[in-house]
TORKOL-4160 file (C-alpha; in steps of 0.2 Angstrom, whole numbers, padded with zeros to 4 digits, m for minus):
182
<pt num="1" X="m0434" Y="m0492" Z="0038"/>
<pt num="2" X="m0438" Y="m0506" Z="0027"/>
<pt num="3" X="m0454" Y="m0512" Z="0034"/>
<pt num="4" X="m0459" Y="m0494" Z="0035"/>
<pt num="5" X="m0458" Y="m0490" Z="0017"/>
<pt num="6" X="m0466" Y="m0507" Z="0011"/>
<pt num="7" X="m0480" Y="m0504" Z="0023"/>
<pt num="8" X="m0481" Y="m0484" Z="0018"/>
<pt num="9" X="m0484" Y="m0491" Z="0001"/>
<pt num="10" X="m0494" Y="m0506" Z="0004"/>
<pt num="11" X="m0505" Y="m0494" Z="0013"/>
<pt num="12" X="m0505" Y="m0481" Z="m0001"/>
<pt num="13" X="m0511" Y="m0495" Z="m0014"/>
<pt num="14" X="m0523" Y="m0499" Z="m0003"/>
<pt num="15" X="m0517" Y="m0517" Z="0000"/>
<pt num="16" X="m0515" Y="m0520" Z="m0020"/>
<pt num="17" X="m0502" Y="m0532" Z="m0025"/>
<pt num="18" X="m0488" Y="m0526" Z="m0033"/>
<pt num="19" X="m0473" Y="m0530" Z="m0044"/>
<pt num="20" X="m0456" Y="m0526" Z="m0032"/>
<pt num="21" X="m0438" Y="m0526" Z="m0040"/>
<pt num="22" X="m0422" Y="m0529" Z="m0027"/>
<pt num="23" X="m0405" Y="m0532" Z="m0024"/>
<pt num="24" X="m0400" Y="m0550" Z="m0017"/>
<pt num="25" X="m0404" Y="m0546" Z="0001"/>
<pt num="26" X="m0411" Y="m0559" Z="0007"/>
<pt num="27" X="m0422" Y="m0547" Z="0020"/>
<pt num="28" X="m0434" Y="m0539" Z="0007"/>
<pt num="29" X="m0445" Y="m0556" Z="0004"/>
<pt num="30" X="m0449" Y="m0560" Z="0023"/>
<pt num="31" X="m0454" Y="m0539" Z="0025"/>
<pt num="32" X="m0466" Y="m0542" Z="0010"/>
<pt num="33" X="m0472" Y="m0558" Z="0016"/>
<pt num="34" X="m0476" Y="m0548" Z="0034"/>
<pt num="35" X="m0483" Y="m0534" Z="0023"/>
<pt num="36" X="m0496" Y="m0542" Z="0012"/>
<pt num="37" X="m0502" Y="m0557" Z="0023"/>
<pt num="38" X="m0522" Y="m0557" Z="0028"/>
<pt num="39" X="m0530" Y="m0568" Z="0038"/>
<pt num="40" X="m0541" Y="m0581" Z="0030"/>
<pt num="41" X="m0557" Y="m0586" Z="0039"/>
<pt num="42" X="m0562" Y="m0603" Z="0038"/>
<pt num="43" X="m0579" Y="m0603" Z="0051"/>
<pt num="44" X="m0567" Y="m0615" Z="0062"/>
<pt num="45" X="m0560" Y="m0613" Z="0080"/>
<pt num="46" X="m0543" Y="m0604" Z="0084"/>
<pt num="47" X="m0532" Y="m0592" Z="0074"/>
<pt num="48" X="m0537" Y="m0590" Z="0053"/>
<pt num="49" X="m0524" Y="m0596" Z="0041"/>
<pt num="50" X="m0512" Y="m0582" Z="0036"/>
<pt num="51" X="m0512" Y="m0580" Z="0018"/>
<pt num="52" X="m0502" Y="m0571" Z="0004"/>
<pt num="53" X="m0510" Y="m0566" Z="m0012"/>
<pt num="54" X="m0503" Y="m0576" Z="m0026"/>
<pt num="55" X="m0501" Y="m0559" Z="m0037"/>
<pt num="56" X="m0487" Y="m0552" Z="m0026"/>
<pt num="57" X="m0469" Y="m0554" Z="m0034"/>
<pt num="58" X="m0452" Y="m0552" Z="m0029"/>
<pt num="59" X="m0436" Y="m0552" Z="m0042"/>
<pt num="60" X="m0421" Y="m0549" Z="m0036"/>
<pt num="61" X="m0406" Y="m0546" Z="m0048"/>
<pt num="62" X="m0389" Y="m0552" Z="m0039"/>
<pt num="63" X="m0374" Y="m0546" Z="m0048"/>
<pt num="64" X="m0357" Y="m0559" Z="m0043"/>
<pt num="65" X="m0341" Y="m0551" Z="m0043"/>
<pt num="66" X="m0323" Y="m0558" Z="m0041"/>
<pt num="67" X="m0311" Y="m0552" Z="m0028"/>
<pt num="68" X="m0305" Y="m0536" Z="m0036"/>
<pt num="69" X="m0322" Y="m0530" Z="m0038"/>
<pt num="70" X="m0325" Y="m0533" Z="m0057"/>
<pt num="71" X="m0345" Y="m0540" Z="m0063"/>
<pt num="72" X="m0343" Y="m0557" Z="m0066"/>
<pt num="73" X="m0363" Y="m0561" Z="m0070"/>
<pt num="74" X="m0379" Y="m0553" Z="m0066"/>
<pt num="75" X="m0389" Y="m0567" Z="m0059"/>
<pt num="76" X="m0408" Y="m0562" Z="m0060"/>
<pt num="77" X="m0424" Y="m0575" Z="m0052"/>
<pt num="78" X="m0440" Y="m0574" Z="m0043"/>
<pt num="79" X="m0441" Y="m0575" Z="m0028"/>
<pt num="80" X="m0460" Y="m0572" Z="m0022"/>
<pt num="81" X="m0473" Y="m0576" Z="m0038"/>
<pt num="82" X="m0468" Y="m0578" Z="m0056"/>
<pt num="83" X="m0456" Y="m0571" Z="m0066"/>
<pt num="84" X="m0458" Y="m0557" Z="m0074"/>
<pt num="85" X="m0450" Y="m0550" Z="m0092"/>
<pt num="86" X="m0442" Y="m0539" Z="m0092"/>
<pt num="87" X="m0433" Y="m0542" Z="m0077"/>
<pt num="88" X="m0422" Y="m0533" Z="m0067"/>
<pt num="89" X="m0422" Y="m0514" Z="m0059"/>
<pt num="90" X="m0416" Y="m0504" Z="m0075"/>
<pt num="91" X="m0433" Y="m0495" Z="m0077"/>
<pt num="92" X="m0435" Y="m0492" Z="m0061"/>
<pt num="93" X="m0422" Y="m0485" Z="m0059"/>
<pt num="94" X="m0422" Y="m0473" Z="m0072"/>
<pt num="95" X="m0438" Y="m0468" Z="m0070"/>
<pt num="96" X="m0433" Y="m0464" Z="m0049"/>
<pt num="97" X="m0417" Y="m0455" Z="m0055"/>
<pt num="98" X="m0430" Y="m0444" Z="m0067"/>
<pt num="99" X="m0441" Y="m0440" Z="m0052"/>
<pt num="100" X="m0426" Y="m0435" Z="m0042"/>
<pt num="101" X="m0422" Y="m0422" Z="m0055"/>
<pt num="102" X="m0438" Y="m0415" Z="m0057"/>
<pt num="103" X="m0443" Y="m0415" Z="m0039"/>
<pt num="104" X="m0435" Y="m0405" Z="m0027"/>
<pt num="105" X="m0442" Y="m0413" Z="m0013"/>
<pt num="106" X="m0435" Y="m0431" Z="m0017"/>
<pt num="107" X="m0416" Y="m0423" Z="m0016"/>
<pt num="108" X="m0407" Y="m0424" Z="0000"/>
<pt num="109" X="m0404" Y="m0407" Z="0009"/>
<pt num="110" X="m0419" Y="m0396" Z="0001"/>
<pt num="111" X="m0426" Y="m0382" Z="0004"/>
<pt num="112" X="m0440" Y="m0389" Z="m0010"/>
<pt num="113" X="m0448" Y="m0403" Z="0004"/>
<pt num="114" X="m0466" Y="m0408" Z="0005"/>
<pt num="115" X="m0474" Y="m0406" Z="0023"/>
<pt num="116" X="m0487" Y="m0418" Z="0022"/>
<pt num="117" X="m0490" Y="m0434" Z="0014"/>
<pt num="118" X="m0504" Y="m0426" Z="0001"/>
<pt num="119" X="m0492" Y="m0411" Z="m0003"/>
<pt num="120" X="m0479" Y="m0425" Z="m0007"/>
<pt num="121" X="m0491" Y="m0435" Z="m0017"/>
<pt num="122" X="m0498" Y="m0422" Z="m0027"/>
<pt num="123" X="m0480" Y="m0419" Z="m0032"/>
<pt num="124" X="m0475" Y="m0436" Z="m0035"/>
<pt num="125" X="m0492" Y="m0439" Z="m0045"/>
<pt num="126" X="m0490" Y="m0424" Z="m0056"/>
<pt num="127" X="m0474" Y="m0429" Z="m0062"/>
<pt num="128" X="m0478" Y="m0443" Z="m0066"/>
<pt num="129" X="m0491" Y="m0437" Z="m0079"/>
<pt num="130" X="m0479" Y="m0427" Z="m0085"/>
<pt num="131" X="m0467" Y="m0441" Z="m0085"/>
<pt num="132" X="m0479" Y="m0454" Z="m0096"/>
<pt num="133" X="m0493" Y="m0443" Z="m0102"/>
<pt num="134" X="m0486" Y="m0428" Z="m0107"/>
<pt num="135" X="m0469" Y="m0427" Z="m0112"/>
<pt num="136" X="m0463" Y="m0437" Z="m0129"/>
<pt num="137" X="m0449" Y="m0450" Z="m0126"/>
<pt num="138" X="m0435" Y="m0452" Z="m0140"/>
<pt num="139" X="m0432" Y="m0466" Z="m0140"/>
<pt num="140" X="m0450" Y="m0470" Z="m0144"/>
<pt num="141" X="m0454" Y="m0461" Z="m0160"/>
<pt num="142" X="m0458" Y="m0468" Z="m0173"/>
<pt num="143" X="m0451" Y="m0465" Z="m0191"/>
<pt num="144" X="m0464" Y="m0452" Z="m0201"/>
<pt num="145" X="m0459" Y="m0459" Z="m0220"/>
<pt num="146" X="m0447" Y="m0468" Z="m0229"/>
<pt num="147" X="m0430" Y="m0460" Z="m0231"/>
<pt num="148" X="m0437" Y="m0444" Z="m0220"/>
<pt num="149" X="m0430" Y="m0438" Z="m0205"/>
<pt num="150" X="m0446" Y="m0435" Z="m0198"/>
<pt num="151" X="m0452" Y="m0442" Z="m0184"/>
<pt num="152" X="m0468" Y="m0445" Z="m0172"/>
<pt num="153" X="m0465" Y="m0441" Z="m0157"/>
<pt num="154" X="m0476" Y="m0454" Z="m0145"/>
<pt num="155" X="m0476" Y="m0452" Z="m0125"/>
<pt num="156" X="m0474" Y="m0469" Z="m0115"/>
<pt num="157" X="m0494" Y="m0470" Z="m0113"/>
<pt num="158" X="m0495" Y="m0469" Z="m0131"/>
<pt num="159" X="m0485" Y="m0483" Z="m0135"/>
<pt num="160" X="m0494" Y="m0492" Z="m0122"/>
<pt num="161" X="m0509" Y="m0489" Z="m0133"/>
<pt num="162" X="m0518" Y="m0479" Z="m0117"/>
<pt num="163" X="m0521" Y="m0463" Z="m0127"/>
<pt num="164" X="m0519" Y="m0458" Z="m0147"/>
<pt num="165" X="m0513" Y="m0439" Z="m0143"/>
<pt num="166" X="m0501" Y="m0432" Z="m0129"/>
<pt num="167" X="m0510" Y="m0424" Z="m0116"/>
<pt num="168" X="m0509" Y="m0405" Z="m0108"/>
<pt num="169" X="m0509" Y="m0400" Z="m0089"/>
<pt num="170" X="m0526" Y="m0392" Z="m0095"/>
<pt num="171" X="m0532" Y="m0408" Z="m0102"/>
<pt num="172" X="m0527" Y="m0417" Z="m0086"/>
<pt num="173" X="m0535" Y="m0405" Z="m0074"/>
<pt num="174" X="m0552" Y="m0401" Z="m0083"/>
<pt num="175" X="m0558" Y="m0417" Z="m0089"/>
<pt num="176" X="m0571" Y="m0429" Z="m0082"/>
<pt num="177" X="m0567" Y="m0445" Z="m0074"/>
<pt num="178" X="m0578" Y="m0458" Z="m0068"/>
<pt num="179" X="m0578" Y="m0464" Z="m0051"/>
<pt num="180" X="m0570" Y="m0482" Z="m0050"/>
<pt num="181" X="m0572" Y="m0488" Z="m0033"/>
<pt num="182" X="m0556" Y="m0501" Z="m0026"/>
């Protein structure tokens, strides 16, 4: 099930390296290896060279616990690539746990699934507009004035410096986009 979401997904970036966050199992670095590798042609005689690219990362957060169970340390390393700050899967995790709660069709036993892979994309895509475009993040505002309680209120592509305003769905669906090719 493993290799089939990594190549699901190395399929929908269109073969773009990305930056993947795991458990300590040591499984997930050879399915990534197997996922990304392309064959390099050198003009010689016999199979190419298999190779990975170099902007692929893997950090794996391993959390050791004694024998009744309680966290003794969270160890976190790369293990594919560099490392990256900040590391571990809190992010990631919080953002999924958000998509689950505003998508019905990422809940188990739904009637709200998607039927095809563009419905489900559409879906997934939208949300996360809404997610980063469109809805302002508390704990991303900014104080108006001294001494007020007054607040900006920023959306995560604000404070990334992506855009200066947060966007509508009207915004989103009328405006004019170049074509980037890949």
């Amino acid at each position: 099930m493993l290799e089939q979401a990594v190549a699901t997904t190395v399929e929908r970036t269109h073969r773009r390296p990305l930056s993947w966050f795991s458990d300590g199992w040591h499984g997930y670095r050879s399915v990534l290896l197997r996922a990304y590798r392309h064959p390099v042609h050198t003009g010689k005689r016999g199979r190419p060279r298999l190779v990975v690219p170099e902007t692929l990362s893997l950090m794996q957060t391993v959390k050791h616990r004694d024998e009744h169970g309680r966290l003794l340390s969270v160890e976190t390393c790369a293990v594919l690539g560099a490392s990256m700050e900040p590391a571990g899967t809190l992010h990631v995790e919080r953002l999924n746990g958000t998509m689950r709660d505003r998508l019905g069709a990422l809940t188990r036993k739904t009637h709200a699934f998607a039927k095809r892979d563009a419905t489900f994309d559409a879906l997934l895509g939208l949300q996360l507009f809404d997610h980063n475009f469109r809805r302002a993040h508390p704990a991303l505002r900014l104080p108006a004035a001294e001494g007020l309680r007054r607040y900006h209120h920023r959306s995560p592509a604000m404070a990334l410096g992506l855009t200066e305003h947060r966007w509508s769905f009207q915004e989103l669906l009328t405006i004019r986009l170049p074509i980037v090719p890949f």
